[in-house]
C-alpha positions as CSV (number, residue, x, y, z in Angstrom):
1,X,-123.2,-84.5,-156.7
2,X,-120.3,-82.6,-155.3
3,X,-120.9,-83.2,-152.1
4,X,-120.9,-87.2,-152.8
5,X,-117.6,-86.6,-154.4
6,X,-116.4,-84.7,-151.6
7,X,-117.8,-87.2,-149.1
8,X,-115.9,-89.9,-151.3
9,X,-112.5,-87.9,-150.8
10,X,-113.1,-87.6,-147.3
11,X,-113.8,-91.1,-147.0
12,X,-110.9,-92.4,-149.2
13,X,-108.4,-89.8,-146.9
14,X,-109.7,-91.6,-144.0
15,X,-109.2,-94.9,-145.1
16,X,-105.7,-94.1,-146.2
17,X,-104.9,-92.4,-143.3
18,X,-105.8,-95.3,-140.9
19,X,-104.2,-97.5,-143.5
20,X,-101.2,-95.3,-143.0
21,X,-101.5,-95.2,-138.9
22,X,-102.0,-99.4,-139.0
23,X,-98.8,-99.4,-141.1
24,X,-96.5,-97.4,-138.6
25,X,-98.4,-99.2,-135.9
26,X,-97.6,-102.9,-137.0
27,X,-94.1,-101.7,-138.1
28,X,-93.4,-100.4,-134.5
29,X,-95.2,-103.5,-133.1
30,X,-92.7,-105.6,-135.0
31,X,-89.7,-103.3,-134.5
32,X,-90.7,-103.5,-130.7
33,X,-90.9,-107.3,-130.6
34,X,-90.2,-109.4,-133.3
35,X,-86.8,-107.7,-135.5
36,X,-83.8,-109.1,-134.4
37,X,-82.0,-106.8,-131.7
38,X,-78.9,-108.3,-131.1
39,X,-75.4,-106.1,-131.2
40,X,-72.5,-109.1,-131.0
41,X,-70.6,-111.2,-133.2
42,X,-70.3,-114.5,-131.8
43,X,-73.3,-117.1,-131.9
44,X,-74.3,-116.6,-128.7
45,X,-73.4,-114.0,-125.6
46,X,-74.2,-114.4,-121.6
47,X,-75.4,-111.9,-119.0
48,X,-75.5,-112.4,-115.4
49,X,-77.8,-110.6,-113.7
50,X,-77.0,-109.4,-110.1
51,X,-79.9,-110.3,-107.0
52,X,-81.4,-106.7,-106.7
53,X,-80.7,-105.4,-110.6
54,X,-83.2,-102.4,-111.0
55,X,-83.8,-101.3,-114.4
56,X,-81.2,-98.6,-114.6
57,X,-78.6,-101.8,-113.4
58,X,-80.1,-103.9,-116.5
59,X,-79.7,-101.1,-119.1
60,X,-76.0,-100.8,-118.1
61,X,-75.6,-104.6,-118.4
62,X,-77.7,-105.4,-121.4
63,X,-77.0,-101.9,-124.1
64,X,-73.7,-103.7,-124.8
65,X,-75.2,-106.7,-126.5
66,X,-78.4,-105.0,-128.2
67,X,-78.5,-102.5,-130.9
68,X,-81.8,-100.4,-130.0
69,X,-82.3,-99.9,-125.9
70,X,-85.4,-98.1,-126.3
71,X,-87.0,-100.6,-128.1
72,X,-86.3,-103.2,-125.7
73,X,-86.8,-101.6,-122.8
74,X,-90.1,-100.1,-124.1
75,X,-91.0,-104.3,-124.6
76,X,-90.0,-104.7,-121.3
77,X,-92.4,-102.5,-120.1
78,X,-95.2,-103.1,-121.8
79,X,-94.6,-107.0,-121.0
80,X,-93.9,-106.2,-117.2
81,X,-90.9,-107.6,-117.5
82,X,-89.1,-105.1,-115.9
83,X,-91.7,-104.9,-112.6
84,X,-89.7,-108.6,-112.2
85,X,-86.4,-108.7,-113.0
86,X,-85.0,-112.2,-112.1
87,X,-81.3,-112.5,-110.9
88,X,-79.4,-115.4,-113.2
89,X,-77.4,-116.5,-116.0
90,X,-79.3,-115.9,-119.2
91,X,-78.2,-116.7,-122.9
92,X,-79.0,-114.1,-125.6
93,X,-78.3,-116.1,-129.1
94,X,-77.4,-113.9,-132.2
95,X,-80.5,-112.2,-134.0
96,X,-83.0,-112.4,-130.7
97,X,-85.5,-110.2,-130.9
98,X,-86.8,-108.4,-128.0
99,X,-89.4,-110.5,-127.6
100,X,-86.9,-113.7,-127.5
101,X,-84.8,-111.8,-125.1
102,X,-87.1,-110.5,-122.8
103,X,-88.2,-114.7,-122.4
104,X,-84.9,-115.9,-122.2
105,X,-84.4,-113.9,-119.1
106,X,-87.8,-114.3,-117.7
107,X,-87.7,-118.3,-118.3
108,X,-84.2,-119.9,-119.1
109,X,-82.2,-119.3,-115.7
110,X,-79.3,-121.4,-116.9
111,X,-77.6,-123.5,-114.4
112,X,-74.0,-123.2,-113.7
113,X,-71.1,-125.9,-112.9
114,X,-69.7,-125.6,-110.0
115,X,-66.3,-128.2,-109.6
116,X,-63.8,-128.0,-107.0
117,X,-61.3,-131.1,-105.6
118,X,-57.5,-130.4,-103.8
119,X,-58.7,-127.6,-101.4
120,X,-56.3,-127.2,-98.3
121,X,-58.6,-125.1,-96.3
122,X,-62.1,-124.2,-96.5
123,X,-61.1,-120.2,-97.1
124,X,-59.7,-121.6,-100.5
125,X,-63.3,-123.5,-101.0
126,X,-65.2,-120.1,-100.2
127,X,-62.6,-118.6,-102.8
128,X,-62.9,-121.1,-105.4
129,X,-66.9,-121.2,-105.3
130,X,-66.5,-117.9,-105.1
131,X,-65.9,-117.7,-108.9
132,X,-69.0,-119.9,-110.2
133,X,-72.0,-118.1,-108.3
134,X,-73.2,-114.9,-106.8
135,X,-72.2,-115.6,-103.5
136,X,-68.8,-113.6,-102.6
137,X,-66.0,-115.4,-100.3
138,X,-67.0,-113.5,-96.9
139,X,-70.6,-114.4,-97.1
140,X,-69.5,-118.1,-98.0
141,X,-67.2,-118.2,-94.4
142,X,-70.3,-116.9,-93.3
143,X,-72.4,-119.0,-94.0
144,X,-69.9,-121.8,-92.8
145,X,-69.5,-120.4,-89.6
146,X,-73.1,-120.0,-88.7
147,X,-73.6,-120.9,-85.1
148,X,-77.0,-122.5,-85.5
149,X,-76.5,-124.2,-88.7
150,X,-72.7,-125.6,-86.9
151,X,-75.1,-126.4,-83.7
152,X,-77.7,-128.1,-85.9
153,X,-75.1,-130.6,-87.2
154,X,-73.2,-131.3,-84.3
155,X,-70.0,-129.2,-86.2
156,X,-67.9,-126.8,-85.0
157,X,-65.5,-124.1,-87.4
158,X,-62.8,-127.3,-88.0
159,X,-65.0,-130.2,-88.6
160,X,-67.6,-127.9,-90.9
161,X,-65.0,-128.4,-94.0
162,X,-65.5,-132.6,-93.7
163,X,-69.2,-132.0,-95.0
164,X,-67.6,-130.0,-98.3
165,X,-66.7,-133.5,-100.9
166,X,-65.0,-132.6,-103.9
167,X,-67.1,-132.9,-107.2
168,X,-69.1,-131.3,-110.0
169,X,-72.4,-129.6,-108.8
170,X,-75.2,-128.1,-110.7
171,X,-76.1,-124.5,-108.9
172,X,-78.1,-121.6,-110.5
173,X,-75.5,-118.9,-110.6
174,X,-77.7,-116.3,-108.6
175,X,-77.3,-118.9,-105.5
176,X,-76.9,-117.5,-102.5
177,X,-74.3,-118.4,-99.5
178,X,-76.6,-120.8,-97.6
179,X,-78.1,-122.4,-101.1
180,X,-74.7,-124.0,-101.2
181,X,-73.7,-125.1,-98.4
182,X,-77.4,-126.7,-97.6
183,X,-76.4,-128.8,-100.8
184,X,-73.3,-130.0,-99.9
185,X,-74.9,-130.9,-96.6
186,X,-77.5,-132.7,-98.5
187,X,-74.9,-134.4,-100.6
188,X,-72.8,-135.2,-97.7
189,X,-75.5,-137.1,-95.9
190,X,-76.5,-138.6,-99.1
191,X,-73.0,-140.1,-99.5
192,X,-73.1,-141.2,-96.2
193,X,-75.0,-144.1,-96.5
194,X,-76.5,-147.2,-93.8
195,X,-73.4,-148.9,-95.7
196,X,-71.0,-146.5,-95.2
197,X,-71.8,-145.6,-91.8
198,X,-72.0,-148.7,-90.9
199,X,-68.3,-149.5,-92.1
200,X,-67.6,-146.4,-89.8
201,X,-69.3,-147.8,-86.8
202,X,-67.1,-150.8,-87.3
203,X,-64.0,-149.0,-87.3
204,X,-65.5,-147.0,-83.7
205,X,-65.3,-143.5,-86.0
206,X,-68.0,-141.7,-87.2
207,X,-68.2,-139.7,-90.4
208,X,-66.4,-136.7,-89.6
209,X,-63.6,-138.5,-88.1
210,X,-63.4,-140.8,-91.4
211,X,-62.9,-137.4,-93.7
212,X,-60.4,-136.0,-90.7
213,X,-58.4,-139.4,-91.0
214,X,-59.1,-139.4,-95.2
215,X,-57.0,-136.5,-95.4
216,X,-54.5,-137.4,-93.5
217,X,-53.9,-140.2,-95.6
218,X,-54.1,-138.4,-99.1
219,X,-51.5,-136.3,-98.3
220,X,-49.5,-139.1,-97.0
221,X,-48.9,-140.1,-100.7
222,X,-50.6,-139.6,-104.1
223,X,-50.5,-143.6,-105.0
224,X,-54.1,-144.4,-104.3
225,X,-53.3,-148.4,-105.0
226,X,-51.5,-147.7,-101.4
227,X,-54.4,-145.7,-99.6
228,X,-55.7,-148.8,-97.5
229,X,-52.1,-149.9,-96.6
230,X,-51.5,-146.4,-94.6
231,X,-54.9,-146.1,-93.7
232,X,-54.5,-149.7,-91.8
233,X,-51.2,-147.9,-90.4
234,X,-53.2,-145.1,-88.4
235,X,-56.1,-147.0,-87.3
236,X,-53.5,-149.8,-85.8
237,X,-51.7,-146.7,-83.7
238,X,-55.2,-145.1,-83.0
239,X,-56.3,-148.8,-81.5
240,X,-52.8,-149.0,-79.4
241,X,-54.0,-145.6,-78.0
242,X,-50.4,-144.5,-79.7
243,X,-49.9,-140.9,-81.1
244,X,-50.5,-140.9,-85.1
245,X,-47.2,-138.8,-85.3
246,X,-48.6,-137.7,-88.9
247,X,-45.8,-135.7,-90.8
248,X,-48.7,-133.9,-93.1
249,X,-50.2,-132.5,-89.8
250,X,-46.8,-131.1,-89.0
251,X,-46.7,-129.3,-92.2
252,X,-50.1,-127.8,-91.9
253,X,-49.0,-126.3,-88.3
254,X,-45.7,-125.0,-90.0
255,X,-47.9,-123.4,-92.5
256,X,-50.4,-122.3,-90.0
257,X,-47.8,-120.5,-88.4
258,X,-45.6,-119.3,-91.3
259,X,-48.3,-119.0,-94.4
260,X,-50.1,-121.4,-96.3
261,X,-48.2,-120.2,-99.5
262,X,-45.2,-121.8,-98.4
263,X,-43.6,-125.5,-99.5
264,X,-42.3,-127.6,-97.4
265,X,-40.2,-130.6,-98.4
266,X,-38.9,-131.7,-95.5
267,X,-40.3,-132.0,-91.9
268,X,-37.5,-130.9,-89.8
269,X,-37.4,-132.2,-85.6
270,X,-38.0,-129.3,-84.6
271,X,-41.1,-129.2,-86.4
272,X,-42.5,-131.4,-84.3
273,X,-42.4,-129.2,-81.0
274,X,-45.1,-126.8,-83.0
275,X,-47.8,-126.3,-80.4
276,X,-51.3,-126.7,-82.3
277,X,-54.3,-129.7,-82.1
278,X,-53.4,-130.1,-85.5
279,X,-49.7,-131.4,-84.7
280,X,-49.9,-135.1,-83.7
281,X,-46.7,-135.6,-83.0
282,X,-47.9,-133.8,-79.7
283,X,-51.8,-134.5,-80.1
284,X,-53.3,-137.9,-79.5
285,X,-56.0,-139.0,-81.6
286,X,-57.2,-137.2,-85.1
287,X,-56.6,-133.2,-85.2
288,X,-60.2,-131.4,-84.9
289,X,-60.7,-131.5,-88.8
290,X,-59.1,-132.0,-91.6
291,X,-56.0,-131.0,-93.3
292,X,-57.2,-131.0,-96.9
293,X,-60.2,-131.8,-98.5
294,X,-59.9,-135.8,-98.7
295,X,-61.1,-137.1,-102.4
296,X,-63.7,-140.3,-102.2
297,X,-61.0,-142.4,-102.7
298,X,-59.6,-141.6,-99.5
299,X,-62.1,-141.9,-97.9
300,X,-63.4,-144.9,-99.3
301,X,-59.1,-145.7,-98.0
302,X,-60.3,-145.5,-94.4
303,X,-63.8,-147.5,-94.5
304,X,-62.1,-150.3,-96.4
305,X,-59.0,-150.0,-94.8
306,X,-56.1,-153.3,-95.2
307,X,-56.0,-155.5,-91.8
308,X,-52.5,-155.7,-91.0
309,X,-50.0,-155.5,-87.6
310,X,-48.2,-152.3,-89.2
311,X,-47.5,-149.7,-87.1
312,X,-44.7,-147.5,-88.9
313,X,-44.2,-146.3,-92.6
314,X,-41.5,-144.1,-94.4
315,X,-40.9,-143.0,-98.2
316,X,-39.8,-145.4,-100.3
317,X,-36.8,-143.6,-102.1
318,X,-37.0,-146.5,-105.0
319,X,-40.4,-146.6,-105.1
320,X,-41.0,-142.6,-105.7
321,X,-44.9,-142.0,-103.8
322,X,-44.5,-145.4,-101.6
323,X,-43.4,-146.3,-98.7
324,X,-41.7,-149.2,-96.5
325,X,-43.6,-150.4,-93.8
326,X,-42.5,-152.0,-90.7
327,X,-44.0,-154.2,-87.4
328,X,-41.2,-152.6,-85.0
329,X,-39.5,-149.8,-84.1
330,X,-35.8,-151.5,-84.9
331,X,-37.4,-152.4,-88.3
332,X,-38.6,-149.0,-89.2
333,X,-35.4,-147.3,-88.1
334,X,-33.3,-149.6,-90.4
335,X,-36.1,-148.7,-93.0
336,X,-35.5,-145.1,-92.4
337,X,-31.8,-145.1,-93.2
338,X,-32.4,-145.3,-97.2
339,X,-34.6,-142.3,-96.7
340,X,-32.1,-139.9,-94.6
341,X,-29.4,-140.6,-96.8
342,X,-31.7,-139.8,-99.6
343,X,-32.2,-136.4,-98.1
344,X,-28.6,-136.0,-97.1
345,X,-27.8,-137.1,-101.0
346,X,-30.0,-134.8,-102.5
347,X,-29.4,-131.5,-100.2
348,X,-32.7,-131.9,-99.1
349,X,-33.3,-129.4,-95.5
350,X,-36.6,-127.8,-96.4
């Protein structure tokens, strides 16, 4: 009889004590996956993880936005999460559990905006890009200046920032260098059109040539209503085999030589002596690629540019972004006189 009862105890000890073990077990199970283990405020925070993170990279990323690092990265372990670590922008909301975590960063790659418009030269592109994605500045101009890829494309280092049109794109943050420019290759060629290249054909340009003429014209004057009317302008002087004698191609070859940073108001004569391809008041034909990054409605200035005998333009000082235009020399010089004695007026020598 006392053995039974001691048998009983045993048994009953047992029991509790594997009731006991199952307890801590499910409780660690849970603590490990399922309680919330988040360590922020807000609704909602973002980590970007770098190409290459080991674990020792993601613990110093990820401890400030969880309350218990052993716990998660003892989930991340056991789910083999940390064997694959993805590179990305991930969203940790506010009471994630490990479990939720470890999936958002495995799964939810999130993808980034990436907007730029009014870029001067494409080392201000690979600078503003620069600040949306992985990819630093120096492996963007890289990537730019490849030899095959400029080869490939029939480009060379001037042309290359024509095939760069200003938008909103959707990139994965972790993209790499060549990721975005063979997008904006595909988007430029998308753009381009039978229609469009047909329009070009027309006009005896090709694509490149448009953007290189497109920017010329935008910055010309901000009025796009006007666009056509100064696109019609250049392609009359490129027909008469005349030089474009562009002012904005003057000031990029003062700021090639001076800084970029600089402003210029005024285009002075001696300005126009600046040796460069860019200068086309020396130059015939377009410069070798283009002096800002045109916007599609520049662009769109050149393909469906106004049929007219113009030939010469200045600033309209009572129209403030227009201009006069003119047939003849004798005209435009009489149409210049309001201009220069604007500038006289207004102190104007830079």
């Amino acid at each position: 009889m006392e053995n039974k009862k001691l048998y009983k105890i045993i048994i009953s000890i047992g029991l509790l004590s594997f009731f006991f073990i199952s307890c801590v077990l499910l409780y660690d199970h849970y603590k490990t996956y399922y309680s919330a283990n988040t360590n922020f405020s807000d609704e909602a925070a973002f980590i970007y993880i770098k190409t290459g993170t080991d674990s020792n990279n993601l613990l110093t990323q990820i401890t400030p936005f969880i309350k218990d690092s052993s716990t998660f990265f003892d989930a991340a372990y056991k789910t083999k999460y940390i064997l694959n670590i993805k590179a990305g922008k991930y969203e940790i909301k506010k009471g994630f559990s490990n479990k939720e975590i470890i999936n958002s960063l495995r799964f939810k790659n999130i993808p980034v905006k990436v907007t730029f418009n009014n870029i001067e030269r494409i080392e201000n592109l690979a600078s503003r890009v620069s600040k949306y994605i992985e990819a630093d500045s120096l492996s963007l101009m890289k990537s730019f200046y490849d030899k095959k890829f400029l080869k490939n494309n029939d480009l060379d280092t001037e042309s290359v920032f024509s095939i760069f049109l200003p938008n909103t794109y959707e990139f994965y943050w972790n993209s790499d260098a060549n990721e975005f420019r063979d997008k904006m290759l595909i988007q430029f060629n998308l753009f381009w059109n039978l229609s469009r290249k047909e329009k070009a054909k027309s006009l005896n340009l090709n694509p490149i040539q448009v953007s290189v003429l497109a920017s010329i014209v935008q910055r010309e004057t901000p009025k796009v209503d006007e666009r056509p009317k100064i696109s019609g302008v250049y392609y009359n002087r490129l027909k008469k085999r005349m030089k474009l004698q562009a002012d904005p191609t003057v000031v990029y070859t003062i700021k090639e030589k001076k800084g970029f940073d600089i402003k210029i108001r005024r285009v002075l004569y001696r300005d126009l002596k600046i040796k460069s391809p860019y200068n086309t008041y020396i130059s015939k034909g377009l410069p070798p690629g283009p002096i800002y990054m045109p916007d599609i409605s520049s662009i769109e200035s050149v393909l469906n540019l106004e049929n007219h005998n113009y030939l010469f333009f200045v600033a309209n000082v009572q129209r403030p972004g227009y201009h006069m235009f003119a047939k003849t020399l004798s005209q435009h010089n009489r149409n210049k006189r309001q201009y220069t004695s604007w500038l006289r007026k207004n102190k104007i020598n830079r």
